[in-house]
PyMOL Python script that loads the backbone (N, CA, C, O; Angstrom):
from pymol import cmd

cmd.read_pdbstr("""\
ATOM      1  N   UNK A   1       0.854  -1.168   0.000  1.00  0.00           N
ATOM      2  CA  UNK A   1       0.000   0.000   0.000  1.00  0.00           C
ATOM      3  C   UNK A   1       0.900   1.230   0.000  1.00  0.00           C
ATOM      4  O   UNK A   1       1.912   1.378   0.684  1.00  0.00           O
ATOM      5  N   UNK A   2       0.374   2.093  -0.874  1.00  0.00           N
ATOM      6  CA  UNK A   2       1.519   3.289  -0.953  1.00  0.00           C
ATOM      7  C   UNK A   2       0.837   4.461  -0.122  1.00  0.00           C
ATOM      8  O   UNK A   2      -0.274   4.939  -0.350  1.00  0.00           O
ATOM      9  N   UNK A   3       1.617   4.788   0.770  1.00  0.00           N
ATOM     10  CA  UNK A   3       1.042   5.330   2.146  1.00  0.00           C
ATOM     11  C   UNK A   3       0.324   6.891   1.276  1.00  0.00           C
ATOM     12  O   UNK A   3      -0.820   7.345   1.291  1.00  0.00           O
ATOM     13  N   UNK A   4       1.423   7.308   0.675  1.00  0.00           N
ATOM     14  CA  UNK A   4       1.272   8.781  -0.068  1.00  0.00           C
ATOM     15  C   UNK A   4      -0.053   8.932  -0.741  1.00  0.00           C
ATOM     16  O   UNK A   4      -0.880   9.838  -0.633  1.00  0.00           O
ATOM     17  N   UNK A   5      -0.066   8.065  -1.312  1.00  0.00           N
ATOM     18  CA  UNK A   5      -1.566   8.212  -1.997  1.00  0.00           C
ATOM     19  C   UNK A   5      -2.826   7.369  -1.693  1.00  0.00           C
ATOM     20  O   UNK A   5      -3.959   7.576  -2.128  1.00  0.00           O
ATOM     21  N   UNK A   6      -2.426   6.395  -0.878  1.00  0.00           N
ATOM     22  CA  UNK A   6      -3.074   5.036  -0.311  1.00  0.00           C
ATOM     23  C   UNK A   6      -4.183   4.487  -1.731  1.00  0.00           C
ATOM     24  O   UNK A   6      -5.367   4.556  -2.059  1.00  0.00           O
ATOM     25  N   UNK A   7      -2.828   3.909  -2.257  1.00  0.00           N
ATOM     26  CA  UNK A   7      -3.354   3.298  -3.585  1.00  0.00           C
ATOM     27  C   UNK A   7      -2.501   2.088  -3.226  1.00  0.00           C
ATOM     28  O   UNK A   7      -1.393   2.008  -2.696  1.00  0.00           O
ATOM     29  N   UNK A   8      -3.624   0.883  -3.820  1.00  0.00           N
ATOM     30  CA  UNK A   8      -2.800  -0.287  -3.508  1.00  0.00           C
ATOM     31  C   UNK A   8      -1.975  -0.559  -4.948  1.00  0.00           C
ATOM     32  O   UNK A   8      -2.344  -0.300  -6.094  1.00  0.00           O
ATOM     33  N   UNK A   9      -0.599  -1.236  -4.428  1.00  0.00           N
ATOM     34  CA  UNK A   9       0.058  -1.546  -5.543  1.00  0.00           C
ATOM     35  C   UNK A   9       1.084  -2.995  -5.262  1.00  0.00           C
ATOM     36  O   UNK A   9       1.455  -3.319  -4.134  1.00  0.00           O
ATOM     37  N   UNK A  10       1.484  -3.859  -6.691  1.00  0.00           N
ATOM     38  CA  UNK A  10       2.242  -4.965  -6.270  1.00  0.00           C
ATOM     39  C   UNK A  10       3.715  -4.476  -6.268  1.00  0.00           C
ATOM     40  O   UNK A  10       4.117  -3.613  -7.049  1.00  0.00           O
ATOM     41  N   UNK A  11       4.377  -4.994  -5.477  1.00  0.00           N
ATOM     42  CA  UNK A  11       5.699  -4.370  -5.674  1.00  0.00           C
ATOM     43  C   UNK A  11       6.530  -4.879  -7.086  1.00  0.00           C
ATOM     44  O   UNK A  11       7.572  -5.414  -6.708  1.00  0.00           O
ATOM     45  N   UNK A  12       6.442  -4.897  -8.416  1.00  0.00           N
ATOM     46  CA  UNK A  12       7.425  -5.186  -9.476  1.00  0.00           C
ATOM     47  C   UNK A  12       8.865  -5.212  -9.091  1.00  0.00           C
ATOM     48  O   UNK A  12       9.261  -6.359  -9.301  1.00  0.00           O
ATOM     49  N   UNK A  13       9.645  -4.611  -8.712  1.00  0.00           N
ATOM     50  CA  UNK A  13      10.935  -3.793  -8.508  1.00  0.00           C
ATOM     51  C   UNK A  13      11.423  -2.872  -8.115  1.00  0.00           C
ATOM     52  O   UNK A  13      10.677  -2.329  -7.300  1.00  0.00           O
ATOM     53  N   UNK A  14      12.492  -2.264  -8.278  1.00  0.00           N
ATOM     54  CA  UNK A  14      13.368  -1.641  -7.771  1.00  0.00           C
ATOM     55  C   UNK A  14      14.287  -0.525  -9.276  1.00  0.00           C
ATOM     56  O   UNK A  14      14.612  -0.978 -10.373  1.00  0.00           O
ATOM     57  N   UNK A  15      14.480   0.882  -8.807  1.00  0.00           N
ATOM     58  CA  UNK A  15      14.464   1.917  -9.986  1.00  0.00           C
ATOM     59  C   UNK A  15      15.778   2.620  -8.612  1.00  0.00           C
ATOM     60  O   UNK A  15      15.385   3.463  -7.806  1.00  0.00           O
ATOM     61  N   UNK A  16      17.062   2.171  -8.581  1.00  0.00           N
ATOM     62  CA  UNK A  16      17.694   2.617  -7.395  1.00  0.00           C
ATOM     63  C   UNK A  16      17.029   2.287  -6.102  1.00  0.00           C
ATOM     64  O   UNK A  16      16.603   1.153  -5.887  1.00  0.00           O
ATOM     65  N   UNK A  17      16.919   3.387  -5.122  1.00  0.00           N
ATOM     66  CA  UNK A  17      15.895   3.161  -3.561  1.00  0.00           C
ATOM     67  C   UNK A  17      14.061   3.331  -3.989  1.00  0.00           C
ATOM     68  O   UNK A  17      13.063   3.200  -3.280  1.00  0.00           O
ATOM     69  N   UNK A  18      14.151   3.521  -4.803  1.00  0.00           N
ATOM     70  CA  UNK A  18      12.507   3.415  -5.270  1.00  0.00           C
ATOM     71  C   UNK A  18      12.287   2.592  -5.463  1.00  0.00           C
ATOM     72  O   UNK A  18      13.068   1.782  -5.963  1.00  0.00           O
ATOM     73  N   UNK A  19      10.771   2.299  -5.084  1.00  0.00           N
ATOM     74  CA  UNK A  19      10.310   0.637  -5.743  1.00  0.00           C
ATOM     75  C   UNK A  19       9.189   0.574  -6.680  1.00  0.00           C
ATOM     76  O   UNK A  19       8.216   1.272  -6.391  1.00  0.00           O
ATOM     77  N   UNK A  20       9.158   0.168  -7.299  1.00  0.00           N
ATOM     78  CA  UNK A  20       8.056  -0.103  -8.722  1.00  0.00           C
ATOM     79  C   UNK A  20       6.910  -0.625  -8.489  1.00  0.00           C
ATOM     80  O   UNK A  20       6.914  -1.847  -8.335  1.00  0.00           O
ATOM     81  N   UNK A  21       5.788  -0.010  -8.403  1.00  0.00           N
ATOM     82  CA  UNK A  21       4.337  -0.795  -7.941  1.00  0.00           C
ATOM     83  C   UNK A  21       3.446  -0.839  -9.227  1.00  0.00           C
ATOM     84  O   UNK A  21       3.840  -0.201 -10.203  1.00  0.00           O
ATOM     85  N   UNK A  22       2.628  -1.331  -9.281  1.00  0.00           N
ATOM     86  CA  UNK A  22       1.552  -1.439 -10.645  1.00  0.00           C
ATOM     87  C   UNK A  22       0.201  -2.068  -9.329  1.00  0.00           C
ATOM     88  O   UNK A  22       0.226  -2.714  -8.281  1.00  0.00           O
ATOM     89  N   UNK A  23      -0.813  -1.424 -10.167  1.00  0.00           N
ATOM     90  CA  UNK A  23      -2.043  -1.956 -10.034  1.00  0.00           C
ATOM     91  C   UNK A  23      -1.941  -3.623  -9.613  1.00  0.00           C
ATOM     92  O   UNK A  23      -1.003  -4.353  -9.935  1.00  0.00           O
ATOM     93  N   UNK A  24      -3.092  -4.021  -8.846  1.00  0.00           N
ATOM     94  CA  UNK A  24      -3.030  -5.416  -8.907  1.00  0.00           C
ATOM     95  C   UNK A  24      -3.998  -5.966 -10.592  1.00  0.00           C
ATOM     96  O   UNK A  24      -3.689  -6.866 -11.372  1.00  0.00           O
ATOM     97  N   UNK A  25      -4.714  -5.383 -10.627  1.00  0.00           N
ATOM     98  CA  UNK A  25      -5.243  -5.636 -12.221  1.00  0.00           C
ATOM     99  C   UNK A  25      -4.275  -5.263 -13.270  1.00  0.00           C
ATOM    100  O   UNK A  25      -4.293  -5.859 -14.347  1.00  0.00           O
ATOM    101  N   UNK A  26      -3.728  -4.650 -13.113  1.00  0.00           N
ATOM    102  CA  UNK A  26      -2.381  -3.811 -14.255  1.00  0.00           C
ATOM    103  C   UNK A  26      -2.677  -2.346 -14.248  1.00  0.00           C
ATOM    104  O   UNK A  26      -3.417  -1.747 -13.468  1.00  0.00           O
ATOM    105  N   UNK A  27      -2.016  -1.890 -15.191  1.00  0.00           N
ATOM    106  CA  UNK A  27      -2.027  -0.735 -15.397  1.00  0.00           C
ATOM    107  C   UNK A  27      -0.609  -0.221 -15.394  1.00  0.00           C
ATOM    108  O   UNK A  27       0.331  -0.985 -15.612  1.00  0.00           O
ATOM    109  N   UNK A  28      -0.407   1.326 -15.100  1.00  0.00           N
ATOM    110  CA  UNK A  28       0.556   2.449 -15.426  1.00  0.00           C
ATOM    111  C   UNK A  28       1.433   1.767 -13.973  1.00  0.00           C
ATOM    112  O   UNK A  28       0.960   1.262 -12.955  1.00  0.00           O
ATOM    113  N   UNK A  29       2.452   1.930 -14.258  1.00  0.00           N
ATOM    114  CA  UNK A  29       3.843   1.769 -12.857  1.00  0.00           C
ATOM    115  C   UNK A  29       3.784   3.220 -12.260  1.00  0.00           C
ATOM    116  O   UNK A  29       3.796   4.260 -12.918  1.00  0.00           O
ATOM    117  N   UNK A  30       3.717   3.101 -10.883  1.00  0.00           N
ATOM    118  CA  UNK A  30       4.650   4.381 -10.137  1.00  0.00           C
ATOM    119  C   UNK A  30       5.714   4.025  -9.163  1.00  0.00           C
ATOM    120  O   UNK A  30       5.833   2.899  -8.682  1.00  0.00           O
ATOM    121  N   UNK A  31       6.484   5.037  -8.894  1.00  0.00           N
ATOM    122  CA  UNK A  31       7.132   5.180  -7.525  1.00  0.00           C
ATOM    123  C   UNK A  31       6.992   5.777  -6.819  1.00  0.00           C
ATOM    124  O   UNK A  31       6.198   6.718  -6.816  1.00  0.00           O
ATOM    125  N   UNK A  32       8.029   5.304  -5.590  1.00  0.00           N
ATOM    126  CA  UNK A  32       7.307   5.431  -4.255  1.00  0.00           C
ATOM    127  C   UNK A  32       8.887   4.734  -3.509  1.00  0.00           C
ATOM    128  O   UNK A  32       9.531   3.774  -3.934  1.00  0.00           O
ATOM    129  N   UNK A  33       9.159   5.529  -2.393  1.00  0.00           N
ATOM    130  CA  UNK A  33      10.388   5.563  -1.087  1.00  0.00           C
ATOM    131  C   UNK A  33       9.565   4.401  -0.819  1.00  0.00           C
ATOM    132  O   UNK A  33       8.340   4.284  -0.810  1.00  0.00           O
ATOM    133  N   UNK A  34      10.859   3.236  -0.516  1.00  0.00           N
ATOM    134  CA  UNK A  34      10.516   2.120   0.293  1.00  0.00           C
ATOM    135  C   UNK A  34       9.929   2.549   1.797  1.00  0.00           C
ATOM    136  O   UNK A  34       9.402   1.653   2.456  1.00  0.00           O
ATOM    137  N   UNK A  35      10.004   3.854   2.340  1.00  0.00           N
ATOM    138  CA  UNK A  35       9.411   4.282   3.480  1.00  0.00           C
ATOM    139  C   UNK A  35       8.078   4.632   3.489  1.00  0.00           C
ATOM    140  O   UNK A  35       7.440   4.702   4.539  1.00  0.00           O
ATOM    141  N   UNK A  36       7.472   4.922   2.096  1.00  0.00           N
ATOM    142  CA  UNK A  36       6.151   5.346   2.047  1.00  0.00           C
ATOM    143  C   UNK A  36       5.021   3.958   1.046  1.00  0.00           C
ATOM    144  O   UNK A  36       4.199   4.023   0.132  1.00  0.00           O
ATOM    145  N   UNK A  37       5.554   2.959   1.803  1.00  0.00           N
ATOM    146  CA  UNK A  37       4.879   1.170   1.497  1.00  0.00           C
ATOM    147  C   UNK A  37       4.920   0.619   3.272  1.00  0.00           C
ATOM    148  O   UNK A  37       5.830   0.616   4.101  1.00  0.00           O
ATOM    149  N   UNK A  38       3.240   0.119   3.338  1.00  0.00           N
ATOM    150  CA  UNK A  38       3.162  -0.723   4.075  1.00  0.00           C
ATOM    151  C   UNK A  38       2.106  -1.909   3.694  1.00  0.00           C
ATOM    152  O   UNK A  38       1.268  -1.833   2.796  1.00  0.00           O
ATOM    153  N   UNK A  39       2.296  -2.892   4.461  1.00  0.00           N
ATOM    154  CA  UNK A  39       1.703  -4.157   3.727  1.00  0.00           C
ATOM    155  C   UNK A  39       0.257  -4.038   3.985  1.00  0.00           C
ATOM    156  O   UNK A  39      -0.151  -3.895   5.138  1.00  0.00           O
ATOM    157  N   UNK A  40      -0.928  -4.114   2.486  1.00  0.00           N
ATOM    158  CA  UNK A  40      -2.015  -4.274   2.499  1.00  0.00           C
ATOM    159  C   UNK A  40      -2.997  -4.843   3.681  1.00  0.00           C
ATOM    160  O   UNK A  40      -2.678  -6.002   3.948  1.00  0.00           O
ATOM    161  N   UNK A  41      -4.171  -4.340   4.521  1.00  0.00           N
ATOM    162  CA  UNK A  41      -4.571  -5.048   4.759  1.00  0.00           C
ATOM    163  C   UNK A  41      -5.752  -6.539   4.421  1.00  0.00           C
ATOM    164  O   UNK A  41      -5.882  -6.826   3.231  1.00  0.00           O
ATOM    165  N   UNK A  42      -6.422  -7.270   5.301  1.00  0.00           N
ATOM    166  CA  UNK A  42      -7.052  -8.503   4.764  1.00  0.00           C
ATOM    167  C   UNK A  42      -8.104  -7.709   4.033  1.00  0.00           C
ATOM    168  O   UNK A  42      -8.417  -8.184   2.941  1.00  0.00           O
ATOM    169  N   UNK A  43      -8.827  -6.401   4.464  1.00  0.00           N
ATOM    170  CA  UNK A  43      -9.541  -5.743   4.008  1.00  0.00           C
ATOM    171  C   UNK A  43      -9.180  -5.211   2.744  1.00  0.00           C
ATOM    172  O   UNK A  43      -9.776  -5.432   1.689  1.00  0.00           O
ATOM    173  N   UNK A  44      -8.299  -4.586   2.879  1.00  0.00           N
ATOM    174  CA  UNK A  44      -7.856  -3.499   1.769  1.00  0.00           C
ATOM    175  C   UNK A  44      -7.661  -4.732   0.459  1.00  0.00           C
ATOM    176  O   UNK A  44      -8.312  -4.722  -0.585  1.00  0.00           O
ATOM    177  N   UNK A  45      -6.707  -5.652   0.795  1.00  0.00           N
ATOM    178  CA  UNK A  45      -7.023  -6.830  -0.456  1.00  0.00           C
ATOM    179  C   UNK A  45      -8.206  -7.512  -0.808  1.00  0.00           C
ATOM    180  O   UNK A  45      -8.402  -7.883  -1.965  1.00  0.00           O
ATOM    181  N   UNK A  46      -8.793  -7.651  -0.137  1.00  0.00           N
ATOM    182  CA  UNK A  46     -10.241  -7.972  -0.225  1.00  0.00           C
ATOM    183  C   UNK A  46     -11.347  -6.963  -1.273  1.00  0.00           C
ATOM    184  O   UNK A  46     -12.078  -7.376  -2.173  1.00  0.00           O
ATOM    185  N   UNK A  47     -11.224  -6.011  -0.953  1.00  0.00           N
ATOM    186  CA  UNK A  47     -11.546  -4.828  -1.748  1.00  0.00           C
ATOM    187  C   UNK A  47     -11.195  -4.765  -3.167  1.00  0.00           C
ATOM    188  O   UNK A  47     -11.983  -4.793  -4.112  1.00  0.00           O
ATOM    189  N   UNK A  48      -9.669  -4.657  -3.213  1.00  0.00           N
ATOM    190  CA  UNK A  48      -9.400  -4.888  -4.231  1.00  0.00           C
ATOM    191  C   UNK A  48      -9.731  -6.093  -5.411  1.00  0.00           C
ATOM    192  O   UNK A  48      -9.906  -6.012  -6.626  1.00  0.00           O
ATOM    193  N   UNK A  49      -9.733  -7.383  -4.345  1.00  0.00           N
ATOM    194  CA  UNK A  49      -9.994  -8.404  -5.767  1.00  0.00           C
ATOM    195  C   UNK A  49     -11.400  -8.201  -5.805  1.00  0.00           C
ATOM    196  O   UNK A  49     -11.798  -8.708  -6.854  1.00  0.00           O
ATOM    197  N   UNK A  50     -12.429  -7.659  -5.111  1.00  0.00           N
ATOM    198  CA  UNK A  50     -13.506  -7.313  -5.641  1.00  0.00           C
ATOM    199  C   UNK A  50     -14.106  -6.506  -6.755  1.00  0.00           C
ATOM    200  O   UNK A  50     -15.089  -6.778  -7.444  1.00  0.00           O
ATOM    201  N   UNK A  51     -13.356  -5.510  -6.790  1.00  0.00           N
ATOM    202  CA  UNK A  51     -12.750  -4.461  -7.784  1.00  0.00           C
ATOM    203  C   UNK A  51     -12.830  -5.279  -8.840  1.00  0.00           C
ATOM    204  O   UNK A  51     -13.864  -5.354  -9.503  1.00  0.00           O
ATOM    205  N   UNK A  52     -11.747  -5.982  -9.111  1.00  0.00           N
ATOM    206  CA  UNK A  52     -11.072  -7.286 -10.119  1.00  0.00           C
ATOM    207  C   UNK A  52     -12.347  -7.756 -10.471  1.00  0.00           C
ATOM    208  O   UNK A  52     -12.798  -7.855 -11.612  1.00  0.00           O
ATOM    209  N   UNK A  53     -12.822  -8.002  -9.555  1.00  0.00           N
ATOM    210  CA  UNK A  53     -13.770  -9.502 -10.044  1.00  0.00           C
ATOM    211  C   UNK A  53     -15.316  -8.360 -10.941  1.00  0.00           C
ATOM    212  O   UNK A  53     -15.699  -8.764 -12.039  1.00  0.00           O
ATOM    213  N   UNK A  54     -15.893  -7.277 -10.438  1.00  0.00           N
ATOM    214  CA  UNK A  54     -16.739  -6.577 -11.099  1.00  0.00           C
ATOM    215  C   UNK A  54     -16.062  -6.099 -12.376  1.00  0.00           C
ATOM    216  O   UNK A  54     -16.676  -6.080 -13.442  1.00  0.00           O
ATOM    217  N   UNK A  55     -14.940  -5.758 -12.277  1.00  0.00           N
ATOM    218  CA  UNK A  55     -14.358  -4.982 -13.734  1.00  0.00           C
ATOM    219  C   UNK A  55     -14.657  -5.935 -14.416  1.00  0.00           C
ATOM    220  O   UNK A  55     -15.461  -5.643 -15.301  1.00  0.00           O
ATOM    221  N   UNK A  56     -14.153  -7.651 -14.367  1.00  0.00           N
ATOM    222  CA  UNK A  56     -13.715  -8.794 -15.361  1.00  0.00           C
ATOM    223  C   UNK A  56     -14.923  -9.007 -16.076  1.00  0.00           C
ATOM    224  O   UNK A  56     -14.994  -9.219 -17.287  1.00  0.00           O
ATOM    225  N   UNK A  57     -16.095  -8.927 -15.085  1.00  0.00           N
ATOM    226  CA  UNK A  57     -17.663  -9.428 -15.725  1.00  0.00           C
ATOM    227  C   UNK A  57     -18.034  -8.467 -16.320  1.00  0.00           C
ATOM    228  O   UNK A  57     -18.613  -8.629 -17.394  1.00  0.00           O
ATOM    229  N   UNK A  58     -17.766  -6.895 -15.691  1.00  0.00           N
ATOM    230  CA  UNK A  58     -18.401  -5.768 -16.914  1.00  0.00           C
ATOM    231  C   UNK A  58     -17.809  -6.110 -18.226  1.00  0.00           C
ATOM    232  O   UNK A  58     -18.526  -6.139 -19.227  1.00  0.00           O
ATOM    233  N   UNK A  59     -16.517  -6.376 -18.283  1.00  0.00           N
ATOM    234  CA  UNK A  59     -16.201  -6.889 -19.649  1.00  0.00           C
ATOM    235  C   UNK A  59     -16.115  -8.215 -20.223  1.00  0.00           C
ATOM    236  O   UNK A  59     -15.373  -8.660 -21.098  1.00  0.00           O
ATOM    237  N   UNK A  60     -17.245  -8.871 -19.385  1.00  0.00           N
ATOM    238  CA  UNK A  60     -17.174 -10.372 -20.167  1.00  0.00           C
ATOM    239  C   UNK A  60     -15.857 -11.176 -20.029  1.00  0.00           C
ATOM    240  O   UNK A  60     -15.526 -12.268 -20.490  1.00  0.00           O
ATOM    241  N   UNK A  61     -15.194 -10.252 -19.220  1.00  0.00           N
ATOM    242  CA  UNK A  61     -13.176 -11.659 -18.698  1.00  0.00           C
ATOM    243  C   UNK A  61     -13.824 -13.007 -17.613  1.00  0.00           C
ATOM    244  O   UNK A  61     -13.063 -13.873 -17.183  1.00  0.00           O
TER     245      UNK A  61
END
""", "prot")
cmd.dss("prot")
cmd.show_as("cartoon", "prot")
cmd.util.cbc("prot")
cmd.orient("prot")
């Protein structure tokens, strides 16, 4: 979870001390100070694959 914007993101990598997050569905990469990431909660992931799961059926995935 990226504290700064409290957008959830997967961690991809590393860009120097920055780390690389993307959407859990995909999308655009940002960064973000390994200081401003803390780990999702059961909720906050929960949310999200819900997210997932309404987007997939609006489009027939």
């Amino acid at each position: 979870m990226d504290t700064r914007t409290e957008r959830l993101g997967q961690v991809m990598g590393h860009e120097g001390p920055r780390l690389q997050l993307r959407p859990p569905a995909g999308g655009r990469e940002w960064e973000v100070e390994p200081a401003g990431v803390r780990a999702a909660t059961e909720v906050e992931l929960m949310i999200a694959k819900v997210r997932q799961a309404n987007a997939a059926s609006r489009w027939g995935k």
